[in-house]
MARBA-3410 file (N, C-alpha, C, O; in Angstrom, 1 decimal):
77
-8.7,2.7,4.7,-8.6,1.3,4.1,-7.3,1.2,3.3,-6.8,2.2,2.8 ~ -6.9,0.0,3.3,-5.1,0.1,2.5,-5.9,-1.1,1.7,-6.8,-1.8,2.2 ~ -5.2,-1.1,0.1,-5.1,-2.1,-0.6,-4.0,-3.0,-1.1,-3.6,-2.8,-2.2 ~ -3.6,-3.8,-0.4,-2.3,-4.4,-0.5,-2.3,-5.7,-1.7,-2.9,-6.8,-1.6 ~ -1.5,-5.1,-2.9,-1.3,-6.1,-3.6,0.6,-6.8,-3.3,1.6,-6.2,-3.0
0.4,-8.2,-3.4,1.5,-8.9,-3.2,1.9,-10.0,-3.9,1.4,-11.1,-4.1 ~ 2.9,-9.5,-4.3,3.5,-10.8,-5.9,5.1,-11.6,-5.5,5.7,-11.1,-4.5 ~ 5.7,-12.4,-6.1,7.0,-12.5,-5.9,8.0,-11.9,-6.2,8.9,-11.6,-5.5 ~ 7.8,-11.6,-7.6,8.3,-10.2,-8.5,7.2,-9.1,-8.7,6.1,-9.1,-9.2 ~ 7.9,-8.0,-8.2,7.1,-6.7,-8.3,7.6,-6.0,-10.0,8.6,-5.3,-10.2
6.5,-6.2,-11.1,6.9,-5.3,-11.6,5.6,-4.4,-12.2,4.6,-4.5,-11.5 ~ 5.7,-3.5,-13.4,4.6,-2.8,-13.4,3.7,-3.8,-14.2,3.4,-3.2,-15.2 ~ 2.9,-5.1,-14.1,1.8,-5.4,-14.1,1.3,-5.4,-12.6,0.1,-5.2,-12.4 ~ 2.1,-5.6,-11.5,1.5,-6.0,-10.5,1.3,-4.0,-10.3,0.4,-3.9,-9.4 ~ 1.6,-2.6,-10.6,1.2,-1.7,-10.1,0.0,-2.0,-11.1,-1.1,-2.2,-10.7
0.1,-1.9,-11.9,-0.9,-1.6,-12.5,-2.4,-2.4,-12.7,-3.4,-2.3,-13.3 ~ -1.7,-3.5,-11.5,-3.1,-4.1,-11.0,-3.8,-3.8,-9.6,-4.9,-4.1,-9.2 ~ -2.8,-3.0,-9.1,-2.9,-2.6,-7.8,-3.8,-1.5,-7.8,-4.6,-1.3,-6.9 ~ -3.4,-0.7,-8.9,-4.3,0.5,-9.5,-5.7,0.4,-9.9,-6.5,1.3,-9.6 ~ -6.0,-1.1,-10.7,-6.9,-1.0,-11.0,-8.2,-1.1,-9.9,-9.3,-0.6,-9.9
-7.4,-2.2,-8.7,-8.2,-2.5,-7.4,-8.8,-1.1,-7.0,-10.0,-0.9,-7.0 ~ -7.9,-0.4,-6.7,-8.3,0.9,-5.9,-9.5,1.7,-6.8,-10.6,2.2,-6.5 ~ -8.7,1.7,-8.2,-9.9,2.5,-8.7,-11.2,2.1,-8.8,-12.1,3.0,-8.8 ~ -11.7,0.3,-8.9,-12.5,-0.1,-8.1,-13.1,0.2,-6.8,-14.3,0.2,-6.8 ~ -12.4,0.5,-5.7,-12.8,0.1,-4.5,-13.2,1.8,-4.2,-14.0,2.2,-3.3
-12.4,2.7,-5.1,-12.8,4.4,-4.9,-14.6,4.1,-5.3,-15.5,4.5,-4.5 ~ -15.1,3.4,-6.7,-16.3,3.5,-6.7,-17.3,3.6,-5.5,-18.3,4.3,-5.4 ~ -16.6,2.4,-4.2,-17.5,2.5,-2.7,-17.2,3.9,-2.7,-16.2,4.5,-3.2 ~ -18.4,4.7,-1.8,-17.7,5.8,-1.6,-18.0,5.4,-0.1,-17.6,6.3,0.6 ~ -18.6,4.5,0.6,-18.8,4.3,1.8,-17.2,3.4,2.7,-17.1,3.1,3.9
-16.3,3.5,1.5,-14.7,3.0,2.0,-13.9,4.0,2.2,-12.8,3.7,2.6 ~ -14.2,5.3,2.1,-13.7,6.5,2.2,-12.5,6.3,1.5,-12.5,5.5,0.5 ~ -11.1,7.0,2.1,-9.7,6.9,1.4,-9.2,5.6,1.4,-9.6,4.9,2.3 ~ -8.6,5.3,0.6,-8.0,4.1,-0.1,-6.2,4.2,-0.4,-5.6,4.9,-1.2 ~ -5.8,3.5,0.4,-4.4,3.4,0.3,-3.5,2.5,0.1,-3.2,1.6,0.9
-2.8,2.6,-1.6,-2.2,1.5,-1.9,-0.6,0.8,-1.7,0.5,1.3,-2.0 ~ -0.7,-0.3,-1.2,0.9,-0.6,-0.9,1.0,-2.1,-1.8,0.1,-3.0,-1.8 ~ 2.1,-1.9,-2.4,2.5,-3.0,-3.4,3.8,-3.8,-3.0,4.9,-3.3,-2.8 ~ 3.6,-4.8,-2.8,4.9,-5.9,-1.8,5.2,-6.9,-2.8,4.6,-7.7,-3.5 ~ 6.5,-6.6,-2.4,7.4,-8.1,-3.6,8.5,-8.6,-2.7,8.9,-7.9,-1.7
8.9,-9.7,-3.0,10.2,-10.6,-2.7,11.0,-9.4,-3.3,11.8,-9.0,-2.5 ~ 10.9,-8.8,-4.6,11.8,-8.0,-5.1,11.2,-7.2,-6.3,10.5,-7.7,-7.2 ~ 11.5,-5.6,-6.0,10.7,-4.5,-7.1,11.7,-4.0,-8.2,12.7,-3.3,-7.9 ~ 11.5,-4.5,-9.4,12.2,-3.7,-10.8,11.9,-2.1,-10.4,10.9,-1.5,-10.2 ~ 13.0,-1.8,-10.4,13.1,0.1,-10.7,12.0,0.5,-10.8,11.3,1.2,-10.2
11.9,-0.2,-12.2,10.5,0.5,-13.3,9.4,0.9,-12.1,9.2,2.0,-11.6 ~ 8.8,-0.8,-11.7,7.7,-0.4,-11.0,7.4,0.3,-10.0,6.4,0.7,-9.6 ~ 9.0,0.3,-9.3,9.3,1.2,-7.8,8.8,2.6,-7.8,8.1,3.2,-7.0 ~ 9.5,2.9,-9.3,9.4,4.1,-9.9,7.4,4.6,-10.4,7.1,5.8,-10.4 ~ 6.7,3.8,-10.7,5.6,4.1,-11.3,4.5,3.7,-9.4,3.4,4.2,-9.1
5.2,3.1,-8.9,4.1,2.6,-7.4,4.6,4.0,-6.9,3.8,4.7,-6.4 ~ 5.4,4.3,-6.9,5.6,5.8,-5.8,5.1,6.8,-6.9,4.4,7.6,-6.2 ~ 5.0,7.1,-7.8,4.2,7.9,-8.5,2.8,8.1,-8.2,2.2,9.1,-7.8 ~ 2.5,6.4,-8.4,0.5,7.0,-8.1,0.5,6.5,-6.5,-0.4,6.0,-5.9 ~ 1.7,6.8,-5.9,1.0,7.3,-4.4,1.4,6.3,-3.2,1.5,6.4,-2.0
1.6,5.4,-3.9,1.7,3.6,-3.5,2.8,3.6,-2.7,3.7,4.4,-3.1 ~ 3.0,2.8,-1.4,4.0,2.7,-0.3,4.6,1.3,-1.5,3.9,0.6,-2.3 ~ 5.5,1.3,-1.3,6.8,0.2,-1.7,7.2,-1.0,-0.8,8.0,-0.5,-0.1 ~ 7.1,-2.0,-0.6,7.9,-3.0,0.5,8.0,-3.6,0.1,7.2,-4.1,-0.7 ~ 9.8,-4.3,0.6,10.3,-5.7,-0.3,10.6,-6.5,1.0,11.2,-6.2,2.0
10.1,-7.7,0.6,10.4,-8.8,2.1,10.6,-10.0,1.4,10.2,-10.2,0.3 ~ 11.2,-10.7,2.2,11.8,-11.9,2.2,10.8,-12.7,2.4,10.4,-12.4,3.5 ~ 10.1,-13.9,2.0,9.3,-15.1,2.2,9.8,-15.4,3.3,9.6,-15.0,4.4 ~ 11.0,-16.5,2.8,11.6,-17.3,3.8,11.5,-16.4,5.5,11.4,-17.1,6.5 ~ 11.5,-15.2,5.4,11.8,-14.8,6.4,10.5,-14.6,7.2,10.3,-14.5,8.5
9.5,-14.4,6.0,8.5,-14.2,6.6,7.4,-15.7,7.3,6.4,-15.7,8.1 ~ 8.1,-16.7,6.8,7.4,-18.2,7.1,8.3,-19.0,8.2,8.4,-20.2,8.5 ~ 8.9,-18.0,8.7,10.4,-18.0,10.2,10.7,-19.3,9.6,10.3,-20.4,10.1 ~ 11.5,-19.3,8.7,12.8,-20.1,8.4,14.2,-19.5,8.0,14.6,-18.8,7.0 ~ 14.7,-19.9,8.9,15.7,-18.8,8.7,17.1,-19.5,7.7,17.0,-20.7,7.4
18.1,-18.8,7.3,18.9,-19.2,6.7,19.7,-20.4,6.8,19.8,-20.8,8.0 ~ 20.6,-21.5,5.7,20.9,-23.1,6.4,22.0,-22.3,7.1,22.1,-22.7,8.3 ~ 22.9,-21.4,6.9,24.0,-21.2,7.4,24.0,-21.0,9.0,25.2,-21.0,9.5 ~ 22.8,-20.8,10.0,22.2,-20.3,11.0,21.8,-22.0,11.7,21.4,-22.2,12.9 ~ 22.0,-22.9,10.9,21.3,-24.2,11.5,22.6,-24.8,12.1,23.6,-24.4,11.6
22.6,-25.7,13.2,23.3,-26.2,13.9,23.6,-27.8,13.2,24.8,-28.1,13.0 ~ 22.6,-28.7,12.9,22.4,-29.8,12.2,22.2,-29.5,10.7,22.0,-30.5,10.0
END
């Protein structure tokens, strides 16, 4: 099971809410392993630094890119 928290700004409230999920969701023990990934538009050091500590995959993505709009400089009109 993965627990994916996702903010606009990644910093350490959003790990440390991400943490709290899991240690929630460890209570199931019928969820077996629990795997946390923390996603932002963009991660302060700090939290990069504290999400790869307790284990946490890291990913930074672009909205816009993700809602397929792509940049004005790419538009013809």
């Amino acid at each position: 099971m993965v627990a994916i928290e996702v903010k606009r700004r990644g910093d350490i409230d959003g790990v440390e809410q991400l943490a709290r999920y899991i240690e929630r969701l460890h209570l199931d023990s019928s969820l077996g392993a629990v795997r946390g990934v923390f996603v932002a538009q963009s991660v302060k050091p700090q939290a990069k630094v504290l999400a790869e500590a307790r284990g946490f995959r890291v990913v930074e993505v672009d909205y816009d890119e993700l809602r397929g709009m792509r940049p004005d400089e790419l538009r013809l009109f």
